[in-house]
C-alpha positions as CSV (number, residue, x, y, z in Angstrom):
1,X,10.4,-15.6,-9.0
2,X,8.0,-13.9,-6.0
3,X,4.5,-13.9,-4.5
4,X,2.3,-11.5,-5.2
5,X,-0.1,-10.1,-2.8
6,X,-3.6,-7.6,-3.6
7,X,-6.4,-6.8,-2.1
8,X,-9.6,-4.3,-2.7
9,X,-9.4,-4.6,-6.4
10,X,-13.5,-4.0,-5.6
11,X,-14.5,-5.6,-9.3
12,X,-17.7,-4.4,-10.5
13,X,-19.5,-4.1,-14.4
14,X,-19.5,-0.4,-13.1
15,X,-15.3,-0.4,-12.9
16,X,-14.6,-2.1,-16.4
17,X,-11.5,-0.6,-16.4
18,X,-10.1,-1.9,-13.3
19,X,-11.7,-5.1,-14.3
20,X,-9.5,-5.1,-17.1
21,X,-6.4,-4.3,-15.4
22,X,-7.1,-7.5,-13.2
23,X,-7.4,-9.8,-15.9
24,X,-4.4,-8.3,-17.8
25,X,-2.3,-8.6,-14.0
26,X,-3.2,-12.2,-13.7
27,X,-2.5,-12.9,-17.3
28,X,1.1,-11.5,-17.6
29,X,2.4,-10.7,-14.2
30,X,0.9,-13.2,-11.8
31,X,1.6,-15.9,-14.3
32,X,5.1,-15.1,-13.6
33,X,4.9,-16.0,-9.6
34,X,5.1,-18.6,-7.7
35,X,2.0,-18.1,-5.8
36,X,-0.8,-15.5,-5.8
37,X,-2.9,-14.4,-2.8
38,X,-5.9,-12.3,-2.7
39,X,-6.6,-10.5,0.9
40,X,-10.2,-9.6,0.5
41,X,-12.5,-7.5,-1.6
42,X,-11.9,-8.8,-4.7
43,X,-15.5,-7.9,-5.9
44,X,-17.4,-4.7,-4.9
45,X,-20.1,-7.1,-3.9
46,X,-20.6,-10.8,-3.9
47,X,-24.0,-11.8,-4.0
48,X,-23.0,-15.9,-3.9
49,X,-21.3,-18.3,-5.5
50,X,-24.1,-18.8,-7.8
51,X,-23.8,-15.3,-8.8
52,X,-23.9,-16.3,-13.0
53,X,-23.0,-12.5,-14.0
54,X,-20.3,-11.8,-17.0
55,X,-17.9,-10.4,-14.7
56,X,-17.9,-13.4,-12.5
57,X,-17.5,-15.7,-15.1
58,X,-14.5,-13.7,-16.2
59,X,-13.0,-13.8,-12.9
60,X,-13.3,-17.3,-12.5
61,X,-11.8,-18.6,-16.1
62,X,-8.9,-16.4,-15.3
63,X,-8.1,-17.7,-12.1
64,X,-9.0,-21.3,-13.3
65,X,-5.9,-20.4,-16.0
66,X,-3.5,-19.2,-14.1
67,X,-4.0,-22.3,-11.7
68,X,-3.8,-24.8,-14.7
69,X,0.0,-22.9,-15.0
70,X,0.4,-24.4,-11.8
71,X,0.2,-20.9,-10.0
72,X,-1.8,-21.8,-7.1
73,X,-3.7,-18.9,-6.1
74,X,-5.3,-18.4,-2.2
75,X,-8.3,-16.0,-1.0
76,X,-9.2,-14.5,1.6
77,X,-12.8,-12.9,2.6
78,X,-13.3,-9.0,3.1
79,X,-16.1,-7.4,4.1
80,X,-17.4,-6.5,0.7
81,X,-17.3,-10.3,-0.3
82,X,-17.8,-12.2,2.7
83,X,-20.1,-14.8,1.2
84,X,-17.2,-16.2,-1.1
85,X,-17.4,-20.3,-0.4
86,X,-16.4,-23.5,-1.6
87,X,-18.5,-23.6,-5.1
88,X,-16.4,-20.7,-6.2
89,X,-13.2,-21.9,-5.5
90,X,-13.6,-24.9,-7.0
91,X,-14.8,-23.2,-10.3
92,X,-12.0,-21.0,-9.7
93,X,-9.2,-23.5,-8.9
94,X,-8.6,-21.1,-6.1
95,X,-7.9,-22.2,-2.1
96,X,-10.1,-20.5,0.6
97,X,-7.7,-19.2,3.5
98,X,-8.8,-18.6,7.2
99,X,-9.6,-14.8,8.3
100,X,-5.7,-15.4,9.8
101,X,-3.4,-17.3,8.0
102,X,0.7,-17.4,8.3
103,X,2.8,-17.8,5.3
104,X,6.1,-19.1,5.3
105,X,8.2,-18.0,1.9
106,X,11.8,-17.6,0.6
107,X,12.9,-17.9,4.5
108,X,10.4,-14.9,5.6
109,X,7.3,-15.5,7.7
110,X,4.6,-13.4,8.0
111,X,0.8,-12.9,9.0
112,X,-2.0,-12.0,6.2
113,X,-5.6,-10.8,6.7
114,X,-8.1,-8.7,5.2
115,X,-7.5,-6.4,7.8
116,X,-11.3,-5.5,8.5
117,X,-11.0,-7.5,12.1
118,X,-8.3,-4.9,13.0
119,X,-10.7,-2.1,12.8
120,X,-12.5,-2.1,16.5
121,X,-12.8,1.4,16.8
122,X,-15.4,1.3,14.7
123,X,-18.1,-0.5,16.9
124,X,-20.9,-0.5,14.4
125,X,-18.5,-2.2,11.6
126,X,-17.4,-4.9,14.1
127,X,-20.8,-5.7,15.4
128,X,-22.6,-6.0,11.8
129,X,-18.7,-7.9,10.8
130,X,-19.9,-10.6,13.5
131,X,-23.0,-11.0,12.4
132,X,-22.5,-11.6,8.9
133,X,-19.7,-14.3,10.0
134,X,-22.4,-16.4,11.6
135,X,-22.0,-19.7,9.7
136,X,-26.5,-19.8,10.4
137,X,-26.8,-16.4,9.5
138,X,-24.3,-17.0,6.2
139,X,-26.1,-19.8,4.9
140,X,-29.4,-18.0,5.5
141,X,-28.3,-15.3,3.3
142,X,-26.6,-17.3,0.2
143,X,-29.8,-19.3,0.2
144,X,-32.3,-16.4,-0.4
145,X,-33.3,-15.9,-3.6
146,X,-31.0,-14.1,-6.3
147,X,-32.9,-11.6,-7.0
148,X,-33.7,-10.4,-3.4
149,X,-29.4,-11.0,-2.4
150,X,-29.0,-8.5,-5.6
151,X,-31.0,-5.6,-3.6
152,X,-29.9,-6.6,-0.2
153,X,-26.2,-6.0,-1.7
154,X,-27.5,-2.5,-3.4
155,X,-28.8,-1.5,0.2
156,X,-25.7,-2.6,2.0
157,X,-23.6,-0.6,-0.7
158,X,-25.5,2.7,0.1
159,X,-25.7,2.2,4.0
160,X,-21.7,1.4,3.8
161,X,-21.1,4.4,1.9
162,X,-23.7,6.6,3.9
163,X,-22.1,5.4,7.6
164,X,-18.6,5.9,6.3
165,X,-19.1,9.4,4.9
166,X,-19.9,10.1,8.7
167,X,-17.2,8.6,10.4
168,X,-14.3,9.9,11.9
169,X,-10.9,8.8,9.7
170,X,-8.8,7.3,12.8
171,X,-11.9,5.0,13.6
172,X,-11.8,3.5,10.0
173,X,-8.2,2.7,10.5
174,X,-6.5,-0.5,12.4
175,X,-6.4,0.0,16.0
176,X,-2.8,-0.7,17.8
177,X,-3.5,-2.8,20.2
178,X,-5.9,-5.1,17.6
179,X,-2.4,-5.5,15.6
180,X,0.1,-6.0,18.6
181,X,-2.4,-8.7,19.8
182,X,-2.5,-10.6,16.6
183,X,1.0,-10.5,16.0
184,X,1.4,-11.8,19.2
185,X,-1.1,-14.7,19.2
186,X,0.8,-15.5,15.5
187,X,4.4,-15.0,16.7
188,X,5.1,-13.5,13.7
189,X,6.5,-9.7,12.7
190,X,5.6,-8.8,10.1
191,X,1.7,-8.3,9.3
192,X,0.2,-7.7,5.5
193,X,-3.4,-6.4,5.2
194,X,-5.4,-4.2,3.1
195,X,-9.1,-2.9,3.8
196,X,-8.2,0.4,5.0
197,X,-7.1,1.6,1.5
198,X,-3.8,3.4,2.9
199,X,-0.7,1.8,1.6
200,X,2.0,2.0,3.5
201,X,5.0,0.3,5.4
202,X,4.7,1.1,9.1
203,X,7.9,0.5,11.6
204,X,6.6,-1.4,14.7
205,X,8.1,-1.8,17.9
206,X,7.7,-5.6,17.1
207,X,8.6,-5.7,13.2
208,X,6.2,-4.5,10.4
209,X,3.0,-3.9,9.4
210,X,2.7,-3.4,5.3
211,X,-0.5,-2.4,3.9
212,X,-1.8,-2.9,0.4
213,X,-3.5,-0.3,-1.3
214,X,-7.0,-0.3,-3.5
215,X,-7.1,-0.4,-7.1
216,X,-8.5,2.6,-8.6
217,X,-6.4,4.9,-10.8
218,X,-3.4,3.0,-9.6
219,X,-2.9,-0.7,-9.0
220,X,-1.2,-2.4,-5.7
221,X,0.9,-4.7,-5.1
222,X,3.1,-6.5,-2.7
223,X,6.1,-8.7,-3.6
224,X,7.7,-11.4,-1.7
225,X,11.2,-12.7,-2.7
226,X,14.6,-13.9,-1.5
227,X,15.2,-9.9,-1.1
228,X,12.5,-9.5,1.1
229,X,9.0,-7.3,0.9
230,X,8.8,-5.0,-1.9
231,X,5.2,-2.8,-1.6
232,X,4.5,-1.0,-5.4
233,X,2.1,0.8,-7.0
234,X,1.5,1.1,-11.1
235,X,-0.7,3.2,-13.5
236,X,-4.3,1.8,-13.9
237,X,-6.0,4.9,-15.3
């Protein structure tokens, strides 16, 4: 048995097959585990919990599921889905984490986040990232109407992809300091995040930093057992 870790599976009608490859993941795979945690983004957008779309109805049965197997499944905010809340958890059978959560598993310990707070090289990101944490400015937005929350997420789609296209690459990635100073508040060493859509296993001078990958032609995945980490990839497309 393990725990299974994603992140930035970015689900969207648009992406029905990687839509497809999440419901078949938690179906055979995660059903397997002994827990399953979601770091952030698993929607391209969420517009609110009362978001009544096919996709989200999917999402939620087969979460719902794979709890009723007694798999208990825990989620964690990104910045594409930072509106996620209590409504949908409950209709999902799913636990809401903090932004900062340590784990504790198979006698390893370790620190998981979205990994968006990491970036503060990128100024902008981290300003509009405060704002939309507001808890006033939050339930301002998830209490608009539908209709207008659907074309406010359009716009920020565009203005994301827009801003990024001009950005340097090292200012979209985690900053050092940012990580040595969470992993010291934590007193942990080893740190798993996704956001910046570069998997990889990086060799600290305190321990580890493992990063999860997107889902896009390939799936990610991290593993957690009495062996240790184990970071894969498999075939989506």
């Amino acid at each position: 048995m393990s725990v299974l870790m994603i992140s930035d599976l970015h689900l969207s009608p648009e992406r029905p097959v990687i839509v497809r490859a999440f419901l078949d993941f938690i179906k055979d795979r995660a059903a397997q585990a002994d827990a399953l945690y979601i770091l952030g983004d698993l929607f391209e957008a969420w517009i609110g919990d009362d978001d009544p779309s096919d996709l989200a109805n999917q999402v939620k049965k087969a979460l719902l599921e794979l709890s009723n197997k007694k798999v208990p499944v825990y989620i964690q905010r990104g910045n594409r889905d930072f509106t996620l809340g209590a409504r949908f958890m409950r209709e999902s059978g799913a636990t809401l984490l903090a932004d900062e959560e340590t784990i504790e598993y198979y006698g390893y310990r370790a620190l998981v986040m979205h990994g968006d707070s990491l970036c503060t090289d990128d100024v902008d990101y981290q300003r509009f990232r405060r704002k939309s944490r507001n808890p006033v400015y939050l339930w301002c937005l998830v209490h608009l109407p539908l209709k207008l929350r659907q074309r406010i997420a359009s716009k920020w789609r565009r203005q994301s992809a827009a801003a990024n296209s001009n950005k340097a690459s090292a200012i979209m990635d985690v900053n050092g300091e940012a990580v040595s100073n969470v992993m010291n508040k934590h007193a942990v060493d080893v740190l798993i995040h996704g956001h910046t859509h570069r998997p990889h296993r990086h060799q600290l001078n305190n321990g580890e930093r493992i990063v999860l990958g997107d889902w896009d032609a390939n799936g990610w995945t991290l593993s957690i057992d009495s062996n240790g980490f184990e970071l894969e990839s498999f075939p989506i497309l």
